[in-house]
C-alpha positions in Angstrom: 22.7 35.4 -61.9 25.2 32.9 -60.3 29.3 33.0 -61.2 31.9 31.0 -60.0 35.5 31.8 -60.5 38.8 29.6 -61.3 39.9 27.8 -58.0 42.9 29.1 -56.9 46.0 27.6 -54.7 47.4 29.5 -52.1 50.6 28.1 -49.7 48.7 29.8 -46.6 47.1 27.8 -44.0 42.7 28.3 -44.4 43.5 30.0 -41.2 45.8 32.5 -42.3 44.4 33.3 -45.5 41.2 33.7 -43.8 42.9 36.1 -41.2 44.2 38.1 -44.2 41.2 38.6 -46.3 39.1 39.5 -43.0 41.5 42.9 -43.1 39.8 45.0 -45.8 43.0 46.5 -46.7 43.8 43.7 -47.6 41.7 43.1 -51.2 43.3 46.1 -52.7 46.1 43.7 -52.9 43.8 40.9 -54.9 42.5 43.9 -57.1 42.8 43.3 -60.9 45.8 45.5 -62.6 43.1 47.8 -63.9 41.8 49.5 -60.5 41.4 52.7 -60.9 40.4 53.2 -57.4 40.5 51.7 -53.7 39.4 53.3 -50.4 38.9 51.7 -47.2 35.7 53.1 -45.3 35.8 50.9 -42.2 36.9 47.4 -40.3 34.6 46.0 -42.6 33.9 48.1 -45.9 35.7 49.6 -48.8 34.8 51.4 -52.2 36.7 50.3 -55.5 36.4 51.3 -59.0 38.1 49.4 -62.0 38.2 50.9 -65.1 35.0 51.0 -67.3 32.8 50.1 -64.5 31.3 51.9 -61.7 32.4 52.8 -58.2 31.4 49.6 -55.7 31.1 49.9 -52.2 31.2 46.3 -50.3 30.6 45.5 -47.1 31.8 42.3 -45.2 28.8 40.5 -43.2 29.4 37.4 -42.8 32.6 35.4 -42.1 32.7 31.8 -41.2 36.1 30.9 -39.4 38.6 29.7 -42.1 35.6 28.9 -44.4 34.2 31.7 -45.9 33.7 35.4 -46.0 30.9 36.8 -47.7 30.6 40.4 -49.1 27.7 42.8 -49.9 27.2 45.5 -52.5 26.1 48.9 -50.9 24.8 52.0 -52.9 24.8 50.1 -55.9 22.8 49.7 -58.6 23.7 46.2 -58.9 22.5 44.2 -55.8 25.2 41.4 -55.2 27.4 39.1 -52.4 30.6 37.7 -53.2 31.5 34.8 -51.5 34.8 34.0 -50.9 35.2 30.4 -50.1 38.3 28.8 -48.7 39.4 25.0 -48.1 42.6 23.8 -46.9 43.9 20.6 -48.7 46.6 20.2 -46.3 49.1 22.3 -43.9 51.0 24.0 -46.8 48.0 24.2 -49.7 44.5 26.0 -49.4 42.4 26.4 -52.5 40.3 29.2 -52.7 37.1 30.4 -55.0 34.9 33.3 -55.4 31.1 33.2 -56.4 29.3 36.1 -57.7 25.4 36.3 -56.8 23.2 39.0 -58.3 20.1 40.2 -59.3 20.1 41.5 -62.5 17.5 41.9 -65.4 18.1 39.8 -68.5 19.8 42.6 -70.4 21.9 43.6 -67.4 23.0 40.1 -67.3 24.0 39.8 -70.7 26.2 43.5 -70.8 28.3 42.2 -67.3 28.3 38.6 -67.4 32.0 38.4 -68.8 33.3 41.4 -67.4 31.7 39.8 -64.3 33.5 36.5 -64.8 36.8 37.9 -65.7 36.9 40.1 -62.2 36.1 37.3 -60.2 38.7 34.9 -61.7 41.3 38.2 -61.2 40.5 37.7 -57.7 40.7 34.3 -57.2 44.2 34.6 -59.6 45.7 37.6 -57.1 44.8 35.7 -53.6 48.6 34.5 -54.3 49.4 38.2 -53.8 48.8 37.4 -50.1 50.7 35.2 -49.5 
């Protein structure tokens, strides 16, 4: 299953937003209002639970300078990436989208698939919350 969020604006540069969501800590502050928990485990993983849903860990393993960062599920029983994607439209705008990739089995699909979508618009929404 493939989900792609809203495209967000941002009034960082690619660069610095980049910078910014390469800090784990920093996605706590892009969590939806219904967290219900956030730990940072390394440079380059985290755990977070949101009310209703399970505990996630993700794992940071790729990141293409001022592109994109690309996150993996860990312990999960879901098996997904996020992929954050950025792209400056000039000095003082950068747009910025998320796309969910996961395997799931048709019925699995069907239960998350808005929950799924509405998380991944949250955090495309909040990446103003970095600015």
């Amino acid at each position: 299953m493939e989900l792609k969020s809203i495209v967000s604006s941002s009034e960082l540069s690619a660069k610095d937003l980049f910078r910014k969501l390469s800090v784990v800590k920093n996605f706590e502050k892009i969590m939806p209002n219904n967290i219900s928990k956030f730990d940072v485990l390394s440079s380059d993983s985290f755990i977070f639970g949101i009310k209703g849903m399970p505990i996630f860990q993700l794992k940071i393993i790729e990141k293409i300078e001022s592109k994109k960062i690309i996150l993996k599920s860990l312990e999960s029983k879901i098996d997904f990436y996020l992929e954050g994607h950025i792209k400056e439209v000039n000095d003082k705008i950068t747009q910025f989208h998320i796309e969910f990739k996961g395997q799931l089995n048709p019925m699995m699909e069907i239960m998350v698939k808005t929950p799924l979508q509405t998380f991944i618009n949250d955090l495309s929404k909040n990446i103003a919350n970095l600015n």
